[in-house]
C-alpha positions as CSV (number, residue, x, y, z in Angstrom):
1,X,42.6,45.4,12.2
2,X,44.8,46.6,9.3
3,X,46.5,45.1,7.1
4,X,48.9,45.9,4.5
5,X,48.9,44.4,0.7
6,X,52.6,43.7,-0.9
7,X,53.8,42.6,-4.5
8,X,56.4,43.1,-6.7
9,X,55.8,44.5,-9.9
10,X,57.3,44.0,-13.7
11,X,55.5,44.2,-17.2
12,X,52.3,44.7,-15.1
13,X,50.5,46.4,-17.3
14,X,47.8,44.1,-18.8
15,X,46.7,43.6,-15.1
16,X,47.2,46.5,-12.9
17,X,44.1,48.1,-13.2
18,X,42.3,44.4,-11.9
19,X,44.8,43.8,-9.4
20,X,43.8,47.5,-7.5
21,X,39.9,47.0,-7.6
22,X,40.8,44.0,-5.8
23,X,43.3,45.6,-3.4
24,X,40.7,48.1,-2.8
25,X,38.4,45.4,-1.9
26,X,40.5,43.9,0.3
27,X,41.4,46.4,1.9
28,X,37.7,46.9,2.9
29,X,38.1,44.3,5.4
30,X,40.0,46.1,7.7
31,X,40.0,49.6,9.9
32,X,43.0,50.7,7.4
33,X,45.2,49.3,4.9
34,X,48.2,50.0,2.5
35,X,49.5,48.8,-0.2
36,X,53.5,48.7,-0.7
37,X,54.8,47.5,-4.3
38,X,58.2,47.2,-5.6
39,X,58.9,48.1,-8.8
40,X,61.8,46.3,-11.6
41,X,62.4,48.0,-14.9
42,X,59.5,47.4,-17.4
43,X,59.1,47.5,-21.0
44,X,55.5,48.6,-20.7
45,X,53.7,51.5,-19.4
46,X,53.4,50.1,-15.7
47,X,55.1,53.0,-13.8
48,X,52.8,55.4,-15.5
49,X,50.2,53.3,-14.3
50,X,51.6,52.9,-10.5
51,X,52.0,57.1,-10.8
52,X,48.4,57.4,-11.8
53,X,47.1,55.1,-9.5
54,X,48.8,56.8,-6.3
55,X,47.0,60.3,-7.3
56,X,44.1,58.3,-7.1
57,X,44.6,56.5,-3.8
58,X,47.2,57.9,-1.4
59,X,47.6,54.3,0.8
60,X,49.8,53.6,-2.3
61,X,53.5,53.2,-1.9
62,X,55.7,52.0,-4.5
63,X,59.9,52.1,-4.4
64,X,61.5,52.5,-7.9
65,X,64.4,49.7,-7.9
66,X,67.7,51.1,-9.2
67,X,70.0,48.5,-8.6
68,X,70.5,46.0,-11.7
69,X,69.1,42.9,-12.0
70,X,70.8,39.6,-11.1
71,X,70.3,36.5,-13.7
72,X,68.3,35.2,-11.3
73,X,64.8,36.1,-11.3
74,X,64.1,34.5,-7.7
75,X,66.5,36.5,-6.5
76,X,65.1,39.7,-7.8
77,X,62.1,38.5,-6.7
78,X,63.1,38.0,-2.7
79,X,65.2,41.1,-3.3
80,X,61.7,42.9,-3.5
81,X,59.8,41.0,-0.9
82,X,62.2,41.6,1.5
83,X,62.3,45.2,0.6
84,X,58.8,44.9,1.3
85,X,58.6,43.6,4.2
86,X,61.5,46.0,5.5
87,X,58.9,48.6,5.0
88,X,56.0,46.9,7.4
89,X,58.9,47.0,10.3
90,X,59.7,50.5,10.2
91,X,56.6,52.1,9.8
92,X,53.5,49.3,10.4
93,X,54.7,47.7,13.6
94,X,51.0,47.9,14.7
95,X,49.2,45.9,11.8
96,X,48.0,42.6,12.2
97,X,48.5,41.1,8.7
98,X,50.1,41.6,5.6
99,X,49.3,40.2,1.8
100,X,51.6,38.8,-0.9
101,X,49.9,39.1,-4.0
102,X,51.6,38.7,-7.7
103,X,50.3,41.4,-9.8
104,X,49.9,39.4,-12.9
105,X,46.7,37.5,-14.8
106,X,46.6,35.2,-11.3
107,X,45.1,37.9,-9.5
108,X,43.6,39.9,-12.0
109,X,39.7,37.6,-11.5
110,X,36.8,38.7,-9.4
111,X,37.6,37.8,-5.5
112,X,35.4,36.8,-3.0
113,X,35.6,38.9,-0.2
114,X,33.5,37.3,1.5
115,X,35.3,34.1,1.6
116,X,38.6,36.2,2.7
117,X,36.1,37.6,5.6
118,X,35.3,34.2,7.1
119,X,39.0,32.9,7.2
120,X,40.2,35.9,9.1
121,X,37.5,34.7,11.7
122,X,40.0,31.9,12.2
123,X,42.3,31.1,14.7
124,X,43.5,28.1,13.1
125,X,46.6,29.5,10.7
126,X,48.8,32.1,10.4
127,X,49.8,31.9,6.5
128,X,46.6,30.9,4.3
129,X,47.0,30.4,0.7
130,X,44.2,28.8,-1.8
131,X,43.2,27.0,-4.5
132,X,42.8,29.0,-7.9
133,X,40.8,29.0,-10.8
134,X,43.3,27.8,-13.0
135,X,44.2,25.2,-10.6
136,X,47.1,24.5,-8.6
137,X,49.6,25.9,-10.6
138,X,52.3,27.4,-8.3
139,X,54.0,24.0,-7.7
140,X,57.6,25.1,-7.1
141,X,56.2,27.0,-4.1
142,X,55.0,24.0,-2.5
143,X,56.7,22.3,0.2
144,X,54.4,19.1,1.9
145,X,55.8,16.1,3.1
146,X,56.5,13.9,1.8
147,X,57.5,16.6,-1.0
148,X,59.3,19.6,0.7
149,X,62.3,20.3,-2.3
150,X,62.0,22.1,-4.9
151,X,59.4,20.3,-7.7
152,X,62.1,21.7,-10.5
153,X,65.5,19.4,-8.6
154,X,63.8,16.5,-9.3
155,X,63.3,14.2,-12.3
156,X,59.0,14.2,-12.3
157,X,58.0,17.4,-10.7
158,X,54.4,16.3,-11.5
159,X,54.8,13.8,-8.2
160,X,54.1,17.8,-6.8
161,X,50.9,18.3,-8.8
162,X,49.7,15.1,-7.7
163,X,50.1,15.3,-3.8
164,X,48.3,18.8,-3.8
165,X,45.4,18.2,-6.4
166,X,44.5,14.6,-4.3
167,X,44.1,16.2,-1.4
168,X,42.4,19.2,-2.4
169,X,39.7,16.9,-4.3
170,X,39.4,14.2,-1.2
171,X,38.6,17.1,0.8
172,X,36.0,18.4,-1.8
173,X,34.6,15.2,-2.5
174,X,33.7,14.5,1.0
175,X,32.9,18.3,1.7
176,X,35.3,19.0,4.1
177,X,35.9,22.5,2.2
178,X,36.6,23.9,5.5
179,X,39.3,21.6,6.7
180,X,43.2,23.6,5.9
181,X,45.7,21.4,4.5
182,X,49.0,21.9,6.7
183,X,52.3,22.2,5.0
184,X,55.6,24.0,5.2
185,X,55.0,26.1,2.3
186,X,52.7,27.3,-0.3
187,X,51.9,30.4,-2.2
188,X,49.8,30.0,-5.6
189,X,50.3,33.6,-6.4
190,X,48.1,35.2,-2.8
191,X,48.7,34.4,1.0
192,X,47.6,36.1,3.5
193,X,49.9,36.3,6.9
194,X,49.5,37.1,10.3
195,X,52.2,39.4,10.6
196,X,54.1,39.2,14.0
197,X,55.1,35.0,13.1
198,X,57.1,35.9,9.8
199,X,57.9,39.9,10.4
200,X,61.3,39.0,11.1
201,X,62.0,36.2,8.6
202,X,63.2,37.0,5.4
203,X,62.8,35.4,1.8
204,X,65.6,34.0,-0.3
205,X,65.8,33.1,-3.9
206,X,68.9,31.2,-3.8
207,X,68.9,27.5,-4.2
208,X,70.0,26.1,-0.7
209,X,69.8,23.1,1.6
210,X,70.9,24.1,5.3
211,X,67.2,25.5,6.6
212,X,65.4,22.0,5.6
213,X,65.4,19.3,8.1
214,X,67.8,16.2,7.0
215,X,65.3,14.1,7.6
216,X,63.1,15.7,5.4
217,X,65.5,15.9,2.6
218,X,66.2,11.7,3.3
219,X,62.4,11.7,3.3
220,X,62.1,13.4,0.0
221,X,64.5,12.0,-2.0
222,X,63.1,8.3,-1.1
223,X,59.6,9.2,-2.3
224,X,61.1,11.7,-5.7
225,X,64.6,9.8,-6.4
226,X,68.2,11.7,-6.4
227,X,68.1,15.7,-7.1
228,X,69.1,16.6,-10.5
229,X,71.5,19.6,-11.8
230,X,69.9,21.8,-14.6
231,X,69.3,25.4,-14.9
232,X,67.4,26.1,-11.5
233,X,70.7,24.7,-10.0
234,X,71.6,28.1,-8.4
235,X,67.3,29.5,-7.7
236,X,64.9,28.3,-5.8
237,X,61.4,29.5,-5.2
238,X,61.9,32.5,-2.4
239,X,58.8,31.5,-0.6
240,X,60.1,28.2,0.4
241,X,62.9,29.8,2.6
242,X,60.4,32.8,4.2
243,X,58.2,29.7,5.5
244,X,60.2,27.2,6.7
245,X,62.4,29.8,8.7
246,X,58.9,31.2,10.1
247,X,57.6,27.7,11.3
248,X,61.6,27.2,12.2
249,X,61.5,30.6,14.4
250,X,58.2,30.7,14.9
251,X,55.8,27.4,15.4
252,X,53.9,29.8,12.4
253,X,51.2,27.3,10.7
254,X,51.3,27.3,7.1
255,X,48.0,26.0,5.5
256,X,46.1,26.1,2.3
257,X,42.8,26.4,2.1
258,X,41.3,23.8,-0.7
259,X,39.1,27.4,-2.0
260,X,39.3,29.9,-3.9
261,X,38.6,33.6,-3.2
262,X,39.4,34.3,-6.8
263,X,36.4,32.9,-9.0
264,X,35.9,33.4,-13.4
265,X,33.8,36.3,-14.0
């Protein structure tokens, strides 16, 4: 098996160094890895870092942006995914998975391998996220009926907190810590993809509408209220788009796992 590890990278520094060991980790798992980051101007020392690190280990490649940056950060942030995944279909067209990771303080804890190990015995997913440390923080990622928009369009985005924490405590409470919780998307800063259901999807930062069933969108207004207009009016989370257009495409199953492979040291 191989896999390849993705991120995009800006004002990294702080965590770089964390985020490699457990690259390098991961990367254990398989016959052969890479790891392909995209980089946005920085104020910090994290392209010296990135430059150092390849010398070190040669499955390293990282593409310096040059474009400028829109005034939307979702956007820049899709704009590197995508660039990513661009990569993986010209030169990795036989791996079998591929990472998202941020490479900020959400990755930077210890991570349980092992943990990784036994879900890639699965056959029952084909995007895995998890629970973190730190809880389930990555809200405007989420997309679970009856709560598929976008947690920031809507007037108590904690209605998205609460769906995802209940769930993921039932299940611990009655120790079904193996059973994934479906959904149509989810990130919480790592996922884990089985690459051939979302290689030819595509991730969008862009606030938009026309990809999410209607009757979902009926469905989630009833339980939230109306949408609202305010500053995220033109963004969206990008991983909302890259999931729904895989399941869409694809029949991929999105799931989150109510662990974490990231633990406190």
């Amino acid at each position: 098996m191989k896999c390849c590890i993705c991120g995009t990278v800006k004002n990294c520094e702080k965590y770089l160094q964390k985020c490699f060991e457990n690259m390098e980790k991961i990367g254990g798992l398989f016959e052969d890895y890479s790891i392909v980051l995209y980089y946005d101007h920085s104020t910090d020392n994290t392209l010296n870092i990135l430059k150092r690190y390849q010398q070190r280990n040669k499955r390293l490649f990282f593409y310096v942006n040059q474009d400028k940056l829109t005034p939307y950060r979702t956007v820049n942030i899709a704009k590197g995914r995508n660039y990513c995944l661009g990569i993986m279909r010209k030169y990795m067209k036989d791996y079998e998975y591929f990472i998202m990771m941020d490479c900020d303080d959400v990755c930077a804890y210890n991570i349980n391998t092992n943990l990784l190990h036994a879900y890639l015995e699965r056959k029952d997913w084909d995007a895995l996220s998890f629970q973190h440390p730190m809880g389930y923080y990555d809200l405007w990622a989420l997309s679970k009926r009856p709560l598929v928009l976008s947690c920031h369009h809507f007037k108590n985005p904690l209605l998205w907190n609460t769906l995802i924490t209940n769930e993921i405590d039932q299940l611990k409470k009655t120790g079904n810590h193996q059973q994934l919780i479906p959904c149509y998307s989810a990130f919480n800063g790592f996922a884990i993809y089985r690459k051939d259901k979302f290689i030819n999807c595509y991730y969008d930062g862009r606030f938009r509408l026309d990809y999410v069933p209607k009757n979902l969108i009926a469905e989630n207004i009833k339980y939230a209220g109306s949408m609202k207009t305010h500053n995220f009016s033109r963004e969206d989370c990008e991983h909302r788009h890259f999931h729904f257009q895989a399941v869409s495409k694809n029949g991929a199953r999105i799931r989150i796992s109510p662990l974490s492979i990231f633990v406190r040291a």
